[in-house]
C-alpha positions as CSV (number, residue, x, y, z in Angstrom):
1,X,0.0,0.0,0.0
2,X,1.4,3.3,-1.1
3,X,1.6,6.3,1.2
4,X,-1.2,8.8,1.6
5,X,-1.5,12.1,3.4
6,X,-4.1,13.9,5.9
7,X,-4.5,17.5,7.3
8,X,-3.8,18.2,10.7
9,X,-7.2,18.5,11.4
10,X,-8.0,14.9,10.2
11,X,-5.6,13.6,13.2
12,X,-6.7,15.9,15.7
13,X,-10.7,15.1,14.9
14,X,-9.3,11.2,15.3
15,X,-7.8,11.9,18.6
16,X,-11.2,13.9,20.1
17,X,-13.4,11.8,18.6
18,X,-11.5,8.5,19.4
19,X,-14.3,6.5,19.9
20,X,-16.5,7.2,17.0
21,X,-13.6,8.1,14.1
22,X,-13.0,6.2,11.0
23,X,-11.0,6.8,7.9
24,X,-12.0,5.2,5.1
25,X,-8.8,5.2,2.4
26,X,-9.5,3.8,-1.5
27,X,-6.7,2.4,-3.2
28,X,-6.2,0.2,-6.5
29,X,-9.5,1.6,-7.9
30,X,-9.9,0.8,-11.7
31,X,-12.5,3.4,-13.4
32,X,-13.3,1.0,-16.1
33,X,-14.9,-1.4,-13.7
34,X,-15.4,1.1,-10.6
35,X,-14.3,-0.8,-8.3
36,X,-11.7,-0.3,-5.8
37,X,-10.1,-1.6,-2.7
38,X,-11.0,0.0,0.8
39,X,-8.7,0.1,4.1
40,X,-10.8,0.6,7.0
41,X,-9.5,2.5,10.2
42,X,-11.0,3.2,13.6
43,X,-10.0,5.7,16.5
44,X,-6.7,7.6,16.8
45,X,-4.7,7.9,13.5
46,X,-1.7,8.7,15.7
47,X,-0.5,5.3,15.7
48,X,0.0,5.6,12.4
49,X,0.9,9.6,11.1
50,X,4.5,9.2,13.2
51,X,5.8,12.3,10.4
52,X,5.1,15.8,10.0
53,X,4.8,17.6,6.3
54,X,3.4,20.2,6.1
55,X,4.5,24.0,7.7
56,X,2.9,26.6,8.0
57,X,4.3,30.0,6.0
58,X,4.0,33.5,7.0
59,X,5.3,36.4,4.5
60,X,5.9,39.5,5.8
């Protein structure tokens, strides 16, 4: 499975809403037949985002 990537309001939704949160990821989908796999995952996505990317820039 390739990598993918989610705002910082994504994880922090996961971690309040711990109990109830799921992220639903399609991969391998195929237009022609629309059909696709689907990864499934519940509660805190902190297990799994372990890297920053993404800064915030102010210009002056």
């Amino acid at each position: 499975m390739s990598t993918f990537f989610i705002t910082r309001n994504e994880l922090e939704k996961s971690i309040l809403e711990k109990d109830s949160y799921f992220l639903y990821r399609v991969y391998e989908y195929d237009e022609e037949k629309d059909k696709g796999k689907i990864l499934k995952i519940k509660g805190e996505l902190t297990k799994i985002c372990t890297t920053p990317v993404n800064y915030k820039v102010i210009l002056k």
